[in-house]
C-alpha positions as CSV (number, residue, x, y, z in Angstrom):
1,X,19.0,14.8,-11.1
2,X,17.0,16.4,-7.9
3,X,16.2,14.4,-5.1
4,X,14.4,14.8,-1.5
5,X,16.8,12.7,0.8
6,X,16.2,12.1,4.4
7,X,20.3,12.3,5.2
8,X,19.5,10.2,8.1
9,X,16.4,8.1,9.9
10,X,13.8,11.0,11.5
11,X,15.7,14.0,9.7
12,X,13.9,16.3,7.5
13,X,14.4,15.4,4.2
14,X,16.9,17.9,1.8
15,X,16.9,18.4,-1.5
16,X,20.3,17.0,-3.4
17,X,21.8,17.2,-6.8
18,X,23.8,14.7,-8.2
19,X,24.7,12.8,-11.6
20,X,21.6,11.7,-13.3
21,X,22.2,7.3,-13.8
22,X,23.4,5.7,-16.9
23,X,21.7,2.5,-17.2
24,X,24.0,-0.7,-17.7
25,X,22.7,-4.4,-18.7
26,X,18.6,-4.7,-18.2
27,X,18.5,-1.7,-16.7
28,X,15.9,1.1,-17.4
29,X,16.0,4.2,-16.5
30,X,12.8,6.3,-15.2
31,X,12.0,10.3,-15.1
32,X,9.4,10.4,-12.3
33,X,6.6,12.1,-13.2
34,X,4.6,11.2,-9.7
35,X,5.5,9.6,-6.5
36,X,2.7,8.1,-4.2
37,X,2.9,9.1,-0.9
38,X,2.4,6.1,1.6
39,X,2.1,5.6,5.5
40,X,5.0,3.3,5.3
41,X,7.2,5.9,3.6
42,X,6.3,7.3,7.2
43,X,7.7,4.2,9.2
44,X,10.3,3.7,7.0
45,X,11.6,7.8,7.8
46,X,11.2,7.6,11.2
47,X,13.6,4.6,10.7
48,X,11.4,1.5,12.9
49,X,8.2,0.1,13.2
50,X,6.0,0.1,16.9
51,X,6.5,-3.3,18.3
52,X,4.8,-2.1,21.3
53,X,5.5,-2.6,24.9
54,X,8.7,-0.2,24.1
55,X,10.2,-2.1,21.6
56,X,10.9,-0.8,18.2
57,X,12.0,-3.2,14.9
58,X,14.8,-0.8,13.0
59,X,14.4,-0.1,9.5
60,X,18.2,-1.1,8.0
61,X,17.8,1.9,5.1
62,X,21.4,3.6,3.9
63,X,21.8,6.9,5.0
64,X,21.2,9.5,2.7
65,X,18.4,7.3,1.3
66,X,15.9,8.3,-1.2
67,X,11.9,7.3,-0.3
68,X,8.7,6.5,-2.5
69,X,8.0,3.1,-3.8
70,X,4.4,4.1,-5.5
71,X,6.3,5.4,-9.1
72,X,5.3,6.3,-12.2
73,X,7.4,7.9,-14.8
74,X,8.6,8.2,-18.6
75,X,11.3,6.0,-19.8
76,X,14.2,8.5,-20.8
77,X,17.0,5.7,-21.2
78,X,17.6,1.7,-21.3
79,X,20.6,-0.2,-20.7
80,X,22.1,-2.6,-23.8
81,X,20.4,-5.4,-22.5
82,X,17.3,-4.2,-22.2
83,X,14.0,-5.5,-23.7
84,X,10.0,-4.8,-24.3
85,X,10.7,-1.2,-23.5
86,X,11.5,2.3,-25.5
87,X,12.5,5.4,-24.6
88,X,8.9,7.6,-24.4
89,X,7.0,4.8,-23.0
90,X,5.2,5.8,-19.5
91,X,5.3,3.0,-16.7
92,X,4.3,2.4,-13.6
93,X,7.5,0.7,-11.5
94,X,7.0,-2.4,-9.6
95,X,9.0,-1.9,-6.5
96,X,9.1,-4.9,-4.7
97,X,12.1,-6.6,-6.2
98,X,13.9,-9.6,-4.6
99,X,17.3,-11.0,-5.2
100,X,16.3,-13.5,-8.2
101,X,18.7,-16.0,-6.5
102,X,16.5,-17.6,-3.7
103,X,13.2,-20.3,-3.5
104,X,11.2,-17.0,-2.5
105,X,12.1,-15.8,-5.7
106,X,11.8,-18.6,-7.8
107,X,8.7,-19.2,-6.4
108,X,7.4,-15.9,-7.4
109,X,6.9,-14.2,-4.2
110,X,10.2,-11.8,-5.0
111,X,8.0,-9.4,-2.2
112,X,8.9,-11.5,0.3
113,X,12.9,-11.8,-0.6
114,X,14.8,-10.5,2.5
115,X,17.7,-9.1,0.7
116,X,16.3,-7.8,-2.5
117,X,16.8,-4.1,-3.3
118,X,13.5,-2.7,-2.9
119,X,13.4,0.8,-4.8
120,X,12.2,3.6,-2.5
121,X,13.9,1.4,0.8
122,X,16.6,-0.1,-0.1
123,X,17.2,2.1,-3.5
124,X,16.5,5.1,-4.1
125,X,13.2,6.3,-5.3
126,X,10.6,8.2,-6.4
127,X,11.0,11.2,-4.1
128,X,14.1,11.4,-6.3
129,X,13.2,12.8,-10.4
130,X,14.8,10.1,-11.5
131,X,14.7,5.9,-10.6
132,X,16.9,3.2,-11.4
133,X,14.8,0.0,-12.4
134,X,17.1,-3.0,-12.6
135,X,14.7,-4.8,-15.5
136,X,11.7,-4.1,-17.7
137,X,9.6,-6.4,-16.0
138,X,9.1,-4.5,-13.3
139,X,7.2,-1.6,-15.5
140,X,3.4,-1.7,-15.9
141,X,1.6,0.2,-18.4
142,X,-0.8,2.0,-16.5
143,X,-3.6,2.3,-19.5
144,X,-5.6,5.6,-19.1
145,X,-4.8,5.9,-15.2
146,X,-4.5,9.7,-14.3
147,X,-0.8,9.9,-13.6
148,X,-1.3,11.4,-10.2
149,X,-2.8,8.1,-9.2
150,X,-0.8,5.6,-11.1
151,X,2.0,5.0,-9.3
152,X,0.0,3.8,-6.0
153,X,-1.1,1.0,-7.9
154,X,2.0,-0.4,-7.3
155,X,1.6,-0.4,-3.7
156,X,-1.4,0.8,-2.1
157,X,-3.7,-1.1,-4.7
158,X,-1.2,-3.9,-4.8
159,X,-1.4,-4.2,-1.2
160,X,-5.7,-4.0,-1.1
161,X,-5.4,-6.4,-3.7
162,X,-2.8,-8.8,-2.4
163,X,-5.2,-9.0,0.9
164,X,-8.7,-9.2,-0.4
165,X,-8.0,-12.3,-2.6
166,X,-6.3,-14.2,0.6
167,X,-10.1,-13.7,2.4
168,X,-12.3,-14.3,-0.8
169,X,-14.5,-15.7,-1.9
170,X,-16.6,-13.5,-0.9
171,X,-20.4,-14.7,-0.9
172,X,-22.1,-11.2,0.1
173,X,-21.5,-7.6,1.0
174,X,-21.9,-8.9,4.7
175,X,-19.0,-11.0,4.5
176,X,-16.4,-8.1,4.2
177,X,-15.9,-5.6,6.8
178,X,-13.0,-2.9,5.7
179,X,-11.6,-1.5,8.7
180,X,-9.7,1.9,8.0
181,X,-10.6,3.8,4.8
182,X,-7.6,5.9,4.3
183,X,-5.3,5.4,1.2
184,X,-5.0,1.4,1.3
185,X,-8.3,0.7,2.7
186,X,-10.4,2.8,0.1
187,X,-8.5,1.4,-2.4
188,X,-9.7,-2.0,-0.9
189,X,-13.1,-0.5,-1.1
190,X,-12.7,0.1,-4.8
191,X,-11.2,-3.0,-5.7
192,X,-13.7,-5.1,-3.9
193,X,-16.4,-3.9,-5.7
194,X,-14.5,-4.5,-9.2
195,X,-12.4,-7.7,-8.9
196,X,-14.6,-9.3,-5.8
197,X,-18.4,-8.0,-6.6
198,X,-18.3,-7.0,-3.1
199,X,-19.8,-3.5,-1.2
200,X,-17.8,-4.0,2.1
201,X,-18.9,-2.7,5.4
202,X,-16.0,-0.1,6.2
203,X,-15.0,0.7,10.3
204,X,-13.3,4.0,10.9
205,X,-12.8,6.6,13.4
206,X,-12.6,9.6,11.0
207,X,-16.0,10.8,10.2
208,X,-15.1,12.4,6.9
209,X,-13.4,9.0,5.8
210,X,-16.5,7.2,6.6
211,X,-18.9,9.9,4.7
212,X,-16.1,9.3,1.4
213,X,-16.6,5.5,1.9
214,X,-20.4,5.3,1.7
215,X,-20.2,8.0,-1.4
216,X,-17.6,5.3,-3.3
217,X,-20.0,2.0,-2.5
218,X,-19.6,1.3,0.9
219,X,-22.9,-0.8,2.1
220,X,-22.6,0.7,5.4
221,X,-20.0,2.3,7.6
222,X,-19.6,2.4,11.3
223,X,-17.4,4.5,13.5
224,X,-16.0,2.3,16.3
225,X,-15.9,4.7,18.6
226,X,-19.5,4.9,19.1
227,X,-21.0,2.9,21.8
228,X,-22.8,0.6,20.2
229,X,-20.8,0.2,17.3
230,X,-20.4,-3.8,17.8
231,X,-23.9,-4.1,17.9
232,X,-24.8,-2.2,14.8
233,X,-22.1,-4.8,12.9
234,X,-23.5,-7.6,14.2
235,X,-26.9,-6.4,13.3
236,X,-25.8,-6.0,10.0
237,X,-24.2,-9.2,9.7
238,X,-26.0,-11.0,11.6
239,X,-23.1,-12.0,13.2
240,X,-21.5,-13.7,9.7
241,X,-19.0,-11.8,8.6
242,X,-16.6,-14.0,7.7
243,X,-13.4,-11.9,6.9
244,X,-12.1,-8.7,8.2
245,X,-9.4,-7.0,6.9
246,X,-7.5,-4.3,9.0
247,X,-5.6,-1.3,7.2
248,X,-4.9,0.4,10.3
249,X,-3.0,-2.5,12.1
250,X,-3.0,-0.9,15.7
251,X,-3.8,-2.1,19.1
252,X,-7.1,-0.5,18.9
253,X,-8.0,-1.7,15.8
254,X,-7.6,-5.0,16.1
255,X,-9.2,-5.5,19.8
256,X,-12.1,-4.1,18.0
257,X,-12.1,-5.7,14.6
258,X,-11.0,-9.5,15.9
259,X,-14.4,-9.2,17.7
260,X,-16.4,-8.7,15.1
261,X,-16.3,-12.4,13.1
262,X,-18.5,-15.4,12.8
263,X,-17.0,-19.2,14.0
264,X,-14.5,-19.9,11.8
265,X,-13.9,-16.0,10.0
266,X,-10.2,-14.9,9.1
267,X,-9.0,-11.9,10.6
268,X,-6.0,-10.1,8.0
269,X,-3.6,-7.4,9.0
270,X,-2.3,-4.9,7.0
271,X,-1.6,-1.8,8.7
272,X,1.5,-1.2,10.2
273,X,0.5,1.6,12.9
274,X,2.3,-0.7,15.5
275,X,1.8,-2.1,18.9
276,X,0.9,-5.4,19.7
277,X,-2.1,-7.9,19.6
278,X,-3.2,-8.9,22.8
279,X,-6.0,-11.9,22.5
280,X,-7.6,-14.4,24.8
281,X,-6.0,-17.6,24.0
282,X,-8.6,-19.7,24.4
283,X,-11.1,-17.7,22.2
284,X,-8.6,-18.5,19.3
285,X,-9.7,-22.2,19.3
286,X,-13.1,-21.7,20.4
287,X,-14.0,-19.1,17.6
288,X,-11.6,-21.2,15.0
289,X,-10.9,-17.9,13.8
290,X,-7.7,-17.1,11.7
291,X,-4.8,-14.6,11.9
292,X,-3.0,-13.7,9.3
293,X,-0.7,-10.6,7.4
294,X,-0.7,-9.7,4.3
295,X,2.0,-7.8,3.0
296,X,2.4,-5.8,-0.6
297,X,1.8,-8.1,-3.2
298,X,3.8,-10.5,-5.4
299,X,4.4,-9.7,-9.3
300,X,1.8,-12.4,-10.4
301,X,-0.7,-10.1,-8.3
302,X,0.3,-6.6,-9.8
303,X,-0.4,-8.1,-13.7
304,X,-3.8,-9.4,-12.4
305,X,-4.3,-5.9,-11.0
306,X,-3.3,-4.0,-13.7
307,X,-5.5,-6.1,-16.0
308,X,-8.4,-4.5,-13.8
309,X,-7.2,-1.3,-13.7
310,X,-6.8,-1.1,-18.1
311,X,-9.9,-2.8,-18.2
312,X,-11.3,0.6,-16.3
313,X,-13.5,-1.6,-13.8
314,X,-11.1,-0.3,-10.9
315,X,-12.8,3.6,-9.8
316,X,-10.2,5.8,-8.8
317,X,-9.9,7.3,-5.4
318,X,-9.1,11.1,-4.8
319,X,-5.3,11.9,-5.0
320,X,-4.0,15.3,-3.8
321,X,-1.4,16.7,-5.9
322,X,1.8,18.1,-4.6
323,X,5.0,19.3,-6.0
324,X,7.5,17.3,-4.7
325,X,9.3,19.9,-3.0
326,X,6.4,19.7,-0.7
327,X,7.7,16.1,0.4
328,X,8.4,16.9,4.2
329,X,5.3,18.5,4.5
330,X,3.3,15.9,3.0
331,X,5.2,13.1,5.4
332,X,3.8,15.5,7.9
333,X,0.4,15.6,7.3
334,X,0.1,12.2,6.1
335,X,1.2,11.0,10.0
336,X,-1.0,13.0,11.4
337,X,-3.8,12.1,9.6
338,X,-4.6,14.8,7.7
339,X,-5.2,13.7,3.9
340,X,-7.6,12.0,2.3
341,X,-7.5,9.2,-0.1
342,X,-4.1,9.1,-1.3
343,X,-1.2,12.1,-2.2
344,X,1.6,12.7,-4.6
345,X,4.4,14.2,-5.7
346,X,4.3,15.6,-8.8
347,X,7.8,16.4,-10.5
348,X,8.4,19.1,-12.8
């Protein structure tokens, strides 16, 4: 099997031969077919997350390790003890596996396990042609998705997903406002209109991003670098919106966005840019507003997703296509901002 391994934290990554797996027990074994590029494949290379103020929280990945957690690939071998699956069958992979042995788990949240062997962070992944899944639970049919955009169901849509229901219901367009509309946040967009009958207002600094939004249902769209861009959201609300949900997670981000909701609103972080969020204490009881993250999405959440994805009420978002050997590059470009929608790694 081939692989693009970073053979340390910040490294360029190098492509690396080795034994393609034999499955044992549950396990299933996956030819990647495409690999979802994310932002935090980004972090996860550069080996820490922005704390701000100068501190940095380290990423504990093996060195070599293999990235991409957004997979989607052809089932070319299962383990003895494997079940529901054949050989042929095309899947999207869950990634966000726990250790099945704690309450998280047993609770069904396995995304928030803290020791469970996440593929594409703590094993390898999907810029590798082949992925060890430990069970056939973890494998989603991905219906008639275009299998350049299946695999970021599993984590970009996921993630949208994940955070939209913890702010819904969502009463009208004016409740919602989006703010960043890259990858994550247009497939928020997307799956606000089809799971939560919702045309969010979307907030972003990118002026082609914002054009994309409106294009893909956006009710309005407001660059918050203009100067009256807090008035303009207020007119539009009226001052109501109730939930705010931020993709970008930065310090400019969120001194804009926490601003921008009614008495009582809930303000949700997703993004992991990095830095830190500096608020006026006593605003927080005032305003009764709400802080909260959201991070990836459990297992329950990605078969309710899926359901709307097969069902075809989820509109795809533009996907670049890469060959994978264009993985460093695409890390690149990606950090600085220069794609659109989503990309992936296409293997041969």
């Amino acid at each position: 099997m081939k692989s693009y391994q970073a053979p340390e934290a910040g490294k360029p990554l190098i492509e690396v031969e080795s034994p393609t797996p034999e499955p044992i027990g549950s396990q299933v074994i996956i030819k990647t077919i495409a690999c979802g590029v994310c932002h935090s494949d980004v972090h996860i290379h550069s080996g820490a997350f922005d704390l701000g103020g100068g501190n940095e929280l380290p990423v504990p990945v093996p060195n070599p390790f293999t990235l991409g957690h957004e997979v989607f690939g052809e089932v070319v071998a299962v383990g003895p003890e494997a079940t529901n699956i054949n050989v042929g069958d095309k899947r999207i992979v869950y990634p966000w596996i726990g250790c099945s042995n704690c309450d998280v788990c047993a609770n069904g949240d396995e995304h928030l396990c803290n020791t469970g062997p996440v593929i594409g962070v703590m094993q390898p992944g999907g810029f590798g042609d082949h992925v060890v899944v430990p069970d056939s639970k973890y494998l989603h049919d991905a219906g008639d998705t275009p299998e350049h955009l299946a695999g970021s169901y599993a984590c970009s849509g996921l993630t949208a997903y994940s955070a939209l229901k913890k702010g819904a219901p969502y009463i009208s367009d004016h409740d919602l406002i989006i703010i960043g509309v890259g990858g994550v946040g247009m497939m928020g967009l997307q799956i606000a209109k089809a799971a939560f009958n919702c045309n969010p207002i979307v907030v972003d600094v990118d002026e082609e991003k914002l054009k994309l939004a409106l294009e893909n249902g956006a009710s309005a769209a407001i660059n918050p670098m203009d100067e009256d861009a807090m008035m303009k959201v207020f007119e539009i609300t009226g001052g109501n919106a109730s939930v705010a949900i931020d993709f970008v997670g930065s310090e400019q981000s969120t001194a804009f966005g926490t601003s921008l909701l009614r008495k009582g609103g809930k303000y949700i972080i997703v993004g992991l840019y990095g830095g830190e969020l500096k608020l006026p204490l006593p605003l927080i009881p005032i305003m009764e507003r709400g802080v909260q993250g959201s991070y990836t999405g459990s297992p329950g959440d990605m078969h309710e997703l899926m359901e709307l994805v097969r069902s075809g009420k989820v509109d795809p978002i533009p996907v670049e296509k890469r060959p994978a050997s264009q993985a460093n590059q695409t890390l690149e470009d990606l950090k600085n901002g220069k794609i659109l929608g989503r990309a992936a790694l296409m293997h041969d």
